[in-house]
Every structure is written in structure tokens, then in C-alpha cells.
BAKELUM-927154 format. One line per 2 residues: number of its first residue (from 1); their letters; for each residue z negated, y, x negated of N, C-alpha, C. Coordinates in Angstrom, 3 decimals. Each point is the difference from the previous one (the first is absolute). Last residue first. Example, Ala and Ser with C-alpha at 12.3 -4.5 7.8 and 13.67 -1.06 7.14 Angstrom:
// residues 2
2	sa	-7.080 -2.250 -12.850 -0.060 1.190 -0.820 -0.730 1.090 0.770 ~ 0.070 -5.720 -0.290 0.000 1.190 0.890 0.000 1.200 -0.900
//
This chain:
// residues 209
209	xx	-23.033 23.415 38.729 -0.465 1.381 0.358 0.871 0.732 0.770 ~ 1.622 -3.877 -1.239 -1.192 -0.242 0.398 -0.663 0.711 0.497
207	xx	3.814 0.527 -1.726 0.156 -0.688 1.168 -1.289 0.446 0.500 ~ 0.353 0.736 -4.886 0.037 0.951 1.134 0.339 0.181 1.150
205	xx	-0.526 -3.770 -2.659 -0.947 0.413 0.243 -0.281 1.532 0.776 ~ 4.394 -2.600 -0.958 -1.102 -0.791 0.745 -1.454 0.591 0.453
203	xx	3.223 1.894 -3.200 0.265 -0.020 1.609 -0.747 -0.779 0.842 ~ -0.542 -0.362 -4.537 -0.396 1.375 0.416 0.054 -0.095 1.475
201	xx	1.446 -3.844 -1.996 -0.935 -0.133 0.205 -0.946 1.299 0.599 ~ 4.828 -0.233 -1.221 -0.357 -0.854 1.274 -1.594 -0.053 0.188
199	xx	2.119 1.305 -3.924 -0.831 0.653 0.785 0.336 -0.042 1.363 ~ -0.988 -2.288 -3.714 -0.834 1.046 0.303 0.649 0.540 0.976
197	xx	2.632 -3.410 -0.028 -0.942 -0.149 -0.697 -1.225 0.864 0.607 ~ 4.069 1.230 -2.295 0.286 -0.449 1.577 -1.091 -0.329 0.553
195	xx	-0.438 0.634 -4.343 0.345 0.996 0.673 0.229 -0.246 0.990 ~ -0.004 -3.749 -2.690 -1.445 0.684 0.206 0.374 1.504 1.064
193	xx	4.152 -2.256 -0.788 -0.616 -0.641 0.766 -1.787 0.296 0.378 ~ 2.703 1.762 -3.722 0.824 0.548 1.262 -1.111 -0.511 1.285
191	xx	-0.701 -1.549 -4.298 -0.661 1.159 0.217 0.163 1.220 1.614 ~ 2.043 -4.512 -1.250 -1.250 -0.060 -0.276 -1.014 1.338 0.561
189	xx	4.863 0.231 -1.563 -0.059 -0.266 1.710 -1.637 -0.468 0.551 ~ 1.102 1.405 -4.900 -0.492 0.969 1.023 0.898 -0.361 1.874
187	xx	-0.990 -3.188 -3.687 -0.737 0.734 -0.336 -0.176 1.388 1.262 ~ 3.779 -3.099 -0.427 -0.929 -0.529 0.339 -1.588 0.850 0.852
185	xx	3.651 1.652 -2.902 0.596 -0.313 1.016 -0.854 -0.565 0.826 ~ -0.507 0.257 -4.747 -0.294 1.590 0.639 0.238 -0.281 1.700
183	xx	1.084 -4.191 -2.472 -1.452 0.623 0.010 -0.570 1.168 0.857 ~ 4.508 -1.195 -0.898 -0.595 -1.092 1.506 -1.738 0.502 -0.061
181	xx	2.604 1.686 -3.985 0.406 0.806 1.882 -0.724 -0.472 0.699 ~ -0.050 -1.837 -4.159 -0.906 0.811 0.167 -0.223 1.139 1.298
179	xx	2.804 -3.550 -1.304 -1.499 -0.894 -0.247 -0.822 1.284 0.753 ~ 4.320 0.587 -1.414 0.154 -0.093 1.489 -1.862 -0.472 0.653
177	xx	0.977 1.438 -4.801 0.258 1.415 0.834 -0.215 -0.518 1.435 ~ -0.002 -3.265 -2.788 -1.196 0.140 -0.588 0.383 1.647 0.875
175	xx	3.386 -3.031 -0.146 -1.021 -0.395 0.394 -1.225 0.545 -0.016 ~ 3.158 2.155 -2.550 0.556 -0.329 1.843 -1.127 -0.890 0.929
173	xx	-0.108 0.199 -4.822 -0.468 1.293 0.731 0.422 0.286 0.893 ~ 0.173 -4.515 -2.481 -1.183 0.722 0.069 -0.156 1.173 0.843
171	xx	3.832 -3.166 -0.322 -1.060 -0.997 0.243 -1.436 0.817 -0.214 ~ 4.234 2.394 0.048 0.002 -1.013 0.937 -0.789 -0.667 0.278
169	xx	0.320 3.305 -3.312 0.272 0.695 0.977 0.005 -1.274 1.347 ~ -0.238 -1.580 -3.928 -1.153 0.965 -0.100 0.219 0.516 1.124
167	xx	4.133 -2.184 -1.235 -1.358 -0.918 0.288 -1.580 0.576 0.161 ~ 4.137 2.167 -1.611 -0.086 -0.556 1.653 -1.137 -0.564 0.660
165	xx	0.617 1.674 -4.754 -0.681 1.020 1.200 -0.006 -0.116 1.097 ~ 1.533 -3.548 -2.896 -1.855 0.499 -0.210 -0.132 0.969 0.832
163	xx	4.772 -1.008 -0.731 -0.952 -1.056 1.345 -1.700 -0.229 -0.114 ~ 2.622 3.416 -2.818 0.542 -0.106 1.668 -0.505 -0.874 0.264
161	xx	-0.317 -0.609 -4.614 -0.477 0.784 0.727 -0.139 0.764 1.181 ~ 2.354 -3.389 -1.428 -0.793 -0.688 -0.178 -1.045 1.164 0.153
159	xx	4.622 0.796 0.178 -0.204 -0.796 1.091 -1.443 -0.575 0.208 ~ 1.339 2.619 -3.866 0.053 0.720 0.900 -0.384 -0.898 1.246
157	xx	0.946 -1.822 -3.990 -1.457 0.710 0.362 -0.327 0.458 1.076 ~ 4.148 -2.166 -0.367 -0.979 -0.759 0.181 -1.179 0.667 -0.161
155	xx	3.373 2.456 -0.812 0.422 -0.667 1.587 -1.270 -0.797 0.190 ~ 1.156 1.073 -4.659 -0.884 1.204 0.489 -0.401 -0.278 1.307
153	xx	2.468 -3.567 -2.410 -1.604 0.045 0.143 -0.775 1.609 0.462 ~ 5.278 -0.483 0.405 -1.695 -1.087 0.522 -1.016 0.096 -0.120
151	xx	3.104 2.258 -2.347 -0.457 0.688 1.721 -0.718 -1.138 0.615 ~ 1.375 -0.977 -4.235 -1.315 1.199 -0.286 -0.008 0.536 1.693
149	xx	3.017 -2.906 -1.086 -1.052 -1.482 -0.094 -1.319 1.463 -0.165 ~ 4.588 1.253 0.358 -0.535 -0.298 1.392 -0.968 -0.303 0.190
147	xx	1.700 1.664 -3.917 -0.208 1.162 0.256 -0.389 -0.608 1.940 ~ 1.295 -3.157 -3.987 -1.323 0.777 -0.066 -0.397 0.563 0.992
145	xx	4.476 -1.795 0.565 -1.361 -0.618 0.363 -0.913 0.807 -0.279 ~ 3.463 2.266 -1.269 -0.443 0.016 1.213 -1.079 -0.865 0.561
143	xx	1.169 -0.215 -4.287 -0.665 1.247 -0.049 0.237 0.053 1.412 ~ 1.874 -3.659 -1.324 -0.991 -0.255 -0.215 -1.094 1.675 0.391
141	xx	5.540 -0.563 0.591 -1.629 -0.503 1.137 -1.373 0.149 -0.516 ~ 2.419 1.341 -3.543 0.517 0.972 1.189 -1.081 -0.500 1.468
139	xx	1.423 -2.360 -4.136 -1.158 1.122 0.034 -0.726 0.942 1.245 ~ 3.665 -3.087 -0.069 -1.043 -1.117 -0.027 -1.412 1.627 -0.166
137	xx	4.989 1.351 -0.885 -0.674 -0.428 1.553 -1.011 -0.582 0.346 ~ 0.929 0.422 -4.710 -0.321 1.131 0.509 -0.232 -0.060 1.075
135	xx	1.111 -4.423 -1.449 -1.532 0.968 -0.877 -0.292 1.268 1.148 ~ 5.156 -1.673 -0.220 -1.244 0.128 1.424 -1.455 0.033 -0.398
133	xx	3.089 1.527 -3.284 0.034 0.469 0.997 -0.567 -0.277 1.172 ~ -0.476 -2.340 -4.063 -0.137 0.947 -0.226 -0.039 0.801 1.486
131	xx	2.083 -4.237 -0.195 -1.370 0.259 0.032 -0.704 1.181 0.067 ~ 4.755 -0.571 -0.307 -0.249 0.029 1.445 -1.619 0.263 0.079
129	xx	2.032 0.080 -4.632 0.145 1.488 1.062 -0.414 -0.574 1.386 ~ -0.365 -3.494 -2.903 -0.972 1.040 -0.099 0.296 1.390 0.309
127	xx	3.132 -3.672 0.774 -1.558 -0.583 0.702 -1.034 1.327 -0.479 ~ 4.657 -0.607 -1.373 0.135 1.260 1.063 -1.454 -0.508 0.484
125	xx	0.094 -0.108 -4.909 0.907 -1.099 0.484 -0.683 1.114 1.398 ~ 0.572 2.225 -4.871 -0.825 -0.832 0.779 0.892 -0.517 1.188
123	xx	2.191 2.059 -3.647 -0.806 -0.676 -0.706 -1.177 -0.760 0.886 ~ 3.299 3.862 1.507 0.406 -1.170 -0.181 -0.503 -1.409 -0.968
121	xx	-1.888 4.195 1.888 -0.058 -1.108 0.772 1.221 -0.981 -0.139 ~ -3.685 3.450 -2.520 1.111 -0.443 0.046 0.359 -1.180 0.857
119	xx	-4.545 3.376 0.619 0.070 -1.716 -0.979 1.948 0.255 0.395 ~ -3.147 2.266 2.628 -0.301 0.918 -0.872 0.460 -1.203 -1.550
117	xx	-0.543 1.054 5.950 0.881 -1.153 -0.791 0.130 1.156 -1.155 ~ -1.778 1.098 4.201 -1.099 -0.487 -0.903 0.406 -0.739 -1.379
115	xx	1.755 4.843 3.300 0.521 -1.499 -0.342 -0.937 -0.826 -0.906 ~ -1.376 3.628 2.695 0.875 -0.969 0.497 0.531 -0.902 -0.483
113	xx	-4.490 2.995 -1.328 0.955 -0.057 -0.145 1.399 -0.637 1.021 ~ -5.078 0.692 -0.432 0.502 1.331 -0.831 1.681 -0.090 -0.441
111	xx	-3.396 -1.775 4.630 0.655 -0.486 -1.222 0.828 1.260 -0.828 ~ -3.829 -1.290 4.423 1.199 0.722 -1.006 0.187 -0.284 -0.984
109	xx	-2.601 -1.261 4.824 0.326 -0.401 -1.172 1.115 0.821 -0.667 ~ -4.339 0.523 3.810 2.246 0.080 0.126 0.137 -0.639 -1.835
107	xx	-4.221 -0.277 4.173 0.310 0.002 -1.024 1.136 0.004 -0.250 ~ -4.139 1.266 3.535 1.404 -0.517 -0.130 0.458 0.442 -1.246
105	xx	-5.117 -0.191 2.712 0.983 0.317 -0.917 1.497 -0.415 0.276 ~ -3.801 0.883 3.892 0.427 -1.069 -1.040 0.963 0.545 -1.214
103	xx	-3.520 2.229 4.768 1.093 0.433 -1.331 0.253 -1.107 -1.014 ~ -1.080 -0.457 5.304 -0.931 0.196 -0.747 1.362 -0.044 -1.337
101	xx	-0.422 0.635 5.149 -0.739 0.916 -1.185 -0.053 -0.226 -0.847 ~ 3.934 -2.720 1.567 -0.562 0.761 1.283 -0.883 1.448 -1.194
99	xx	2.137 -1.433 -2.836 0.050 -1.563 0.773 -1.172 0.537 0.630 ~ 2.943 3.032 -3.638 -1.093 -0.379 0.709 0.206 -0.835 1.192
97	xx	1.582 1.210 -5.737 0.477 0.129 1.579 -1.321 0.052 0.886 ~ 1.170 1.978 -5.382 -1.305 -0.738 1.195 0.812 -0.487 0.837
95	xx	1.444 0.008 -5.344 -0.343 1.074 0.656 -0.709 -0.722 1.450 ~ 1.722 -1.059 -5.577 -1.094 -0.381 0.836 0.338 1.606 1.020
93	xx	2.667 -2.568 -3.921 -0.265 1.120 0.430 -0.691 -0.014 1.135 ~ 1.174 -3.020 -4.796 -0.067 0.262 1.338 0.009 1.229 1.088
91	xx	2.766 -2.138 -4.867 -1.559 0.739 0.300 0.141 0.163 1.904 ~ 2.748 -2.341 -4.797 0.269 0.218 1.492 -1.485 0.973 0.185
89	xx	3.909 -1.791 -4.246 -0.958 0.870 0.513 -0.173 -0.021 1.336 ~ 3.218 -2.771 -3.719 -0.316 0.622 1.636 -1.616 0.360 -0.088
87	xx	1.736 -2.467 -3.506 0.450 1.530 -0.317 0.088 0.314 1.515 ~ -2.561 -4.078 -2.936 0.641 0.217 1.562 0.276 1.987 -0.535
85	xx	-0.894 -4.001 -3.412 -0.036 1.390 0.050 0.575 0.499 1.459 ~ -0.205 -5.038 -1.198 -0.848 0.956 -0.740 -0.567 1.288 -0.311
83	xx	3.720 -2.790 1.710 -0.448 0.174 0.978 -1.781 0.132 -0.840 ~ 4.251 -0.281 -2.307 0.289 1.006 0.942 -1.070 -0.036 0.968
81	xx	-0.357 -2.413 -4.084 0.080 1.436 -0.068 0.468 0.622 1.201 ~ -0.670 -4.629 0.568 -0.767 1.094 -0.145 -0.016 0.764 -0.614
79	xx	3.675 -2.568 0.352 -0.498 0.488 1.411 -1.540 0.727 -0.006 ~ 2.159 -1.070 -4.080 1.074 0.778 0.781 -0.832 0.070 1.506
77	xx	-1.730 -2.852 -2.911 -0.274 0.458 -0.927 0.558 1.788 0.883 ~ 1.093 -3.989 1.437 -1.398 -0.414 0.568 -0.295 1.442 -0.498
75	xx	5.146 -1.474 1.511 -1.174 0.184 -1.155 -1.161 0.539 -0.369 ~ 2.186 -1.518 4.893 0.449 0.615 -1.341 -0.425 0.094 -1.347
73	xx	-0.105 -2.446 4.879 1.707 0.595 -0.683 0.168 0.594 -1.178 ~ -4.384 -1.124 2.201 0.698 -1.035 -0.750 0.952 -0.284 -0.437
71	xx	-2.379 3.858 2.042 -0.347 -0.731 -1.315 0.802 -0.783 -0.404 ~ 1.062 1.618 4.522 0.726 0.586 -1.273 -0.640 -0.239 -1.684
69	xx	-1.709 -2.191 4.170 1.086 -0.535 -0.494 0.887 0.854 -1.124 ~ -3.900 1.210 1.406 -0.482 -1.333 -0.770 1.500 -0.632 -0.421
67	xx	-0.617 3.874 2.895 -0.356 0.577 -1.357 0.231 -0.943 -0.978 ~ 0.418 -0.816 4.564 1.242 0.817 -0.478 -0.336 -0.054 -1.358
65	xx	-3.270 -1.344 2.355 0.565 -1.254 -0.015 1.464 0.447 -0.706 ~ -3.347 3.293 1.186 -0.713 -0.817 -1.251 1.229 -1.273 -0.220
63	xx	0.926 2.784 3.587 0.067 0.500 -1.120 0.000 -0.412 -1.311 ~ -1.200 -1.821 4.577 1.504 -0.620 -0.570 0.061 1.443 -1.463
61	xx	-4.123 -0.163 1.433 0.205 -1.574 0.078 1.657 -0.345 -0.394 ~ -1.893 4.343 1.636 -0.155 0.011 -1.147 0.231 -1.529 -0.509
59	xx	0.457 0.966 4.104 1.364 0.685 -0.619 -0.355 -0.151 -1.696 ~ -2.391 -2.013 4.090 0.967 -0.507 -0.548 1.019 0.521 -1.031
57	xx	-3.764 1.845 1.193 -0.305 -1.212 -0.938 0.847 -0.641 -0.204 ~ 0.379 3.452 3.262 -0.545 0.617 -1.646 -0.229 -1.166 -0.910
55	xx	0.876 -1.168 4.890 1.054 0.701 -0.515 -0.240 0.710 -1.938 ~ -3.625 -1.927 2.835 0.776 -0.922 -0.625 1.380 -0.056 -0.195
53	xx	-3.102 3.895 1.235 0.071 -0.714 -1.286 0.590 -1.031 -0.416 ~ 1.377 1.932 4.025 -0.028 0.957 -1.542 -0.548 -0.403 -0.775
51	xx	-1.304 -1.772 3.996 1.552 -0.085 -0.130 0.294 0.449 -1.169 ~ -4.180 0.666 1.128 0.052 -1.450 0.071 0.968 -0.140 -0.757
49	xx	-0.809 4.156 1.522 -0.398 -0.189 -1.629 0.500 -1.589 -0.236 ~ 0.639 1.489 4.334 0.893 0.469 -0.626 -0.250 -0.438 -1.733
47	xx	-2.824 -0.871 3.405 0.801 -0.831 0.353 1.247 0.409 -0.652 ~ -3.786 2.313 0.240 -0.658 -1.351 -0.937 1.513 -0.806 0.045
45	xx	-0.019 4.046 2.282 0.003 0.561 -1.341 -0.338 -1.482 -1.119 ~ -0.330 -0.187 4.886 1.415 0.628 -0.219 0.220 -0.167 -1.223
43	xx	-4.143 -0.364 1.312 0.559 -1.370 0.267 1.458 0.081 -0.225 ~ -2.941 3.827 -0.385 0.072 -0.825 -1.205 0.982 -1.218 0.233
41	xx	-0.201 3.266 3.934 0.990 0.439 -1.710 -0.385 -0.966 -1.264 ~ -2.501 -0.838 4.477 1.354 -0.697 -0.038 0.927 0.407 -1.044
39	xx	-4.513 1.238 -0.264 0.097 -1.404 -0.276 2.218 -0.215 0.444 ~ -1.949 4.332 0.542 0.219 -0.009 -1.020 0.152 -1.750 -0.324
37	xx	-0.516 1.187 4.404 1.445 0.209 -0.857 -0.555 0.137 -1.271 ~ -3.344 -1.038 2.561 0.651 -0.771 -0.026 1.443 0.405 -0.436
35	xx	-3.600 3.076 -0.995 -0.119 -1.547 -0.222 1.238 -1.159 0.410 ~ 0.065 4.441 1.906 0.014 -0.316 -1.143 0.156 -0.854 -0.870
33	xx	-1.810 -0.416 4.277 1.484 0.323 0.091 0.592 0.904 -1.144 ~ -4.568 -0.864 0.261 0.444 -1.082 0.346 1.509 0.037 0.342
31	xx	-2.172 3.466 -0.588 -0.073 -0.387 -1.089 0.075 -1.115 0.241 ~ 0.319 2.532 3.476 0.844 0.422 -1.285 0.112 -0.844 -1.374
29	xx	-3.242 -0.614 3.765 1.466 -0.589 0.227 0.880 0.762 -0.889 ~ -4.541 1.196 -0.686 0.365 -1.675 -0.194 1.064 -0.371 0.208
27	xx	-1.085 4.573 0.978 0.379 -0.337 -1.128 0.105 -1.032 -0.446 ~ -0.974 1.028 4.181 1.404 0.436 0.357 0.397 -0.591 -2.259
25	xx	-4.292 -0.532 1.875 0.686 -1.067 0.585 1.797 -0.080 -0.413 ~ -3.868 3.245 -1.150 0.368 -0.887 -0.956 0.514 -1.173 0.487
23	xx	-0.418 4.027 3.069 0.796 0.025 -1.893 -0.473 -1.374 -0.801 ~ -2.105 -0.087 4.167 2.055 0.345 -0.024 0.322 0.248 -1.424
21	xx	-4.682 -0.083 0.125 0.576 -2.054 0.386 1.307 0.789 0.148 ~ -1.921 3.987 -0.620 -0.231 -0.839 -1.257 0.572 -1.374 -0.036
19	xx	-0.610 2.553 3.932 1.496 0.968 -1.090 -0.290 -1.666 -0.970 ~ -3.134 -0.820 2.943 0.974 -0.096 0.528 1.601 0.433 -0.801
17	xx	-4.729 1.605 -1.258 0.102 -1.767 -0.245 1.945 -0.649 0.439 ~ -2.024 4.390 1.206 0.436 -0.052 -1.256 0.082 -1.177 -0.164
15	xx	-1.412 0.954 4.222 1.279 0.184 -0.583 0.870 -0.264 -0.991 ~ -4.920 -1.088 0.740 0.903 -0.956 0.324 1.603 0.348 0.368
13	xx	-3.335 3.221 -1.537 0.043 -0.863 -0.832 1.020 -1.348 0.265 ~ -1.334 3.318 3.050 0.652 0.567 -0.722 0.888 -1.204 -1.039
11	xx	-3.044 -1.082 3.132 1.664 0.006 0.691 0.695 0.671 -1.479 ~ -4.518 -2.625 -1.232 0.432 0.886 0.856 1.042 0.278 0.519
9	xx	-3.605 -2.867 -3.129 0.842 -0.380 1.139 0.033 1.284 0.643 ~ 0.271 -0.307 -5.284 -0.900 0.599 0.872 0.032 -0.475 1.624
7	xx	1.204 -2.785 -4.148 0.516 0.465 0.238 -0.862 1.066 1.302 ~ 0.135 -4.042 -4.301 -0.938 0.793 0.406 0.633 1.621 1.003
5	xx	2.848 -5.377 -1.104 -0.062 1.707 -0.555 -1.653 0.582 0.979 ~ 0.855 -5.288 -1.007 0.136 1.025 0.692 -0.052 0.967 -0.722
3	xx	2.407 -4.191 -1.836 -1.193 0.739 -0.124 -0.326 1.148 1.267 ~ 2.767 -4.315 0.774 0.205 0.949 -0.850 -1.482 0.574 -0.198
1	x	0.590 -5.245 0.629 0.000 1.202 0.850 0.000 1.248 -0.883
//
């Protein structure tokens, strides 16, 4: 049972009680209709990362598998001098979107260049220009995964703090505002009823006389 509130029993007082249970009735359903879209943007957002990573794994998987075969086309001594000194430059660039309230990052990838091919290509075989180049696409998802697997877990705080204020507002101070109406409510039909009461009883006596 909620805690009772120590509350004066009066009309005044049992106004205020009344603002107080509407507003925090009207704010539970906000926040329960919050709550539940932000769960349906993760379920959105879980179901996309899903896809994208095992799109990102596959890309780096046939990269690594590009890379292995252009090893073996070439001279051991020749393929790592070229893949010893990467001459692509990339850096990120971080700015906000927003998912209903709440602000998630978003990440863009740049590169200091277009062309990454920095080696003679009639001395390498066409497996390490294809590698080379999807690497870069492989980069590419991977910095979007990041940039979903971080709205998640913001989605998930967020969802995990929304259903604490639901839950307070539901299982303590709604109960504990209505706990306290029926009280005041009680209290002065009680009192309503002594009054009636006396003074049925006045009348009686000034019958008398």
C-alpha cells in the first residue's frame, strides 16, 4: 500500500490534490507513450544494426580473402612493401541527429583522398585494386554500424530511464495522491455527516421549546 500523504482534510486542499492526481495522470501517459516509441525506434534500429553487421563482416571477410589471394600472386617481399605503408588517410566527422528527444551522434567518414591506389599497376595483379577499394566500402559500413550500435545503447538508457519515471508515477504517486483523495473524501463526508447530525439535533431541541 502506498504511503499516505499527511494532508489537511479540506475542500481547499482536496482541490489541490485533484490538479496534482490530473497532472501526474496526464504525465504518466506521456511517458508511457514515449516509452513505447522509443522501444519501437530501438526495435527498428536493432533490426538494422543486425543487417549491417553481417553485411560489415561480410565485406571485410571477402577483403581479407582478396588480400590473401593477391599474396599469393606475388612476391612476398613485393606485397608487403605495398601493404606496409597504407597512403589513404581517413578521419571521422561526428555531428547530431535526433530520434524523437533524444540527441544520438552520427558519423561521416572522410578520406584525404579518392584515389587509394598508390603502387604501379602493371606489376600488381587486378585482386589488389578490387581489395584495396572495397577495404574502403567495408570502412564505410563499419563507421555506420558504430554510429547505430551508439544510438542503441543511448535508446536503451533512455528507455531504461522512462520506465523508472513510469513506474514511480504508477506504482507510488498516483497511488499514493488517489490513497489520499479517498481519505480527504471520506474524512469530510464524516464530518459532513457530524454536521447534519448537530444539527438535526438543535432543531429538535428548539422543537421542544
Amino acid at each position: 500500500m502506498a504511503k499516505q500523504q499527511q494532508i489537511k482534510p479540506n475542500r481547499m486542499e482536496l482541490l489541490k490534490l485533484r490538479k496534482r492526481l490530473k497532472i501526474a495522470r496526464r504525465g504518466h501517459k506521456l511517458l508511457k507513450d514515449k516509452q513505447d516509441k522509443l522501444i519501437q525506434e530501438l526495435m527498428a534500429l536493432t533490426k538494422e544494426e543486425r543487417k549491417l553487421r553481417v553485411e560489415t563482416e561480410d565485406s571485410f571477410k571477402h577483403c581479407l580473402g582478396l588480400f590473401a589471394m593477391t599474396e599469393a600472386e606475388m612476391p612476398t617481399s613485393s606485397f608487403d612493401s605495398i601493404v606496409q605503408f597504407p597512403t589513404l588517410s581517413t578521419d571521422i566527422e561526428m555531428s547530431s541527429q535526433q530520434i524523437l528527444n533524444l540527441k544520438v551522434p552520427k558519423f561521416h567518414l572522410e578520406t584525404d583522398e579518392d584515389n587509394p591506389f598508390d603502387y604501379g599497376f602493371a606489376s600488381t595483379p587486378a585482386d589488389l585494386d578490387l581489395a584495396v577499394s572495397q577495404t574502403k566500402e567495408a570502412l564505410k559500413r563499419l563507421v555506420v554500424l558504430s554510429e547505430k550500435e551508439k544510438a542503441i545503447t543511448l535508446l536503451a538508457y533512455e528507455i531504461e530511464t522512462t520506465r523508472r519515471r513510469v513506474n514511480v508515477l504508477e506504482f507510488m504517486l498516483i497511488p499514493q495522491l488517489e490513497e489520499s483523495e479517498r481519505d480527504i473524501m471520506m474524512k469530510l463526508a464524516l464530518a459532513e455527516m457530524e454536521n447534519t447530525s448537530r444539527l438535526q439535533r438543535v432543531k429538535e431541541i428548539i422543537r421542544q421549546h
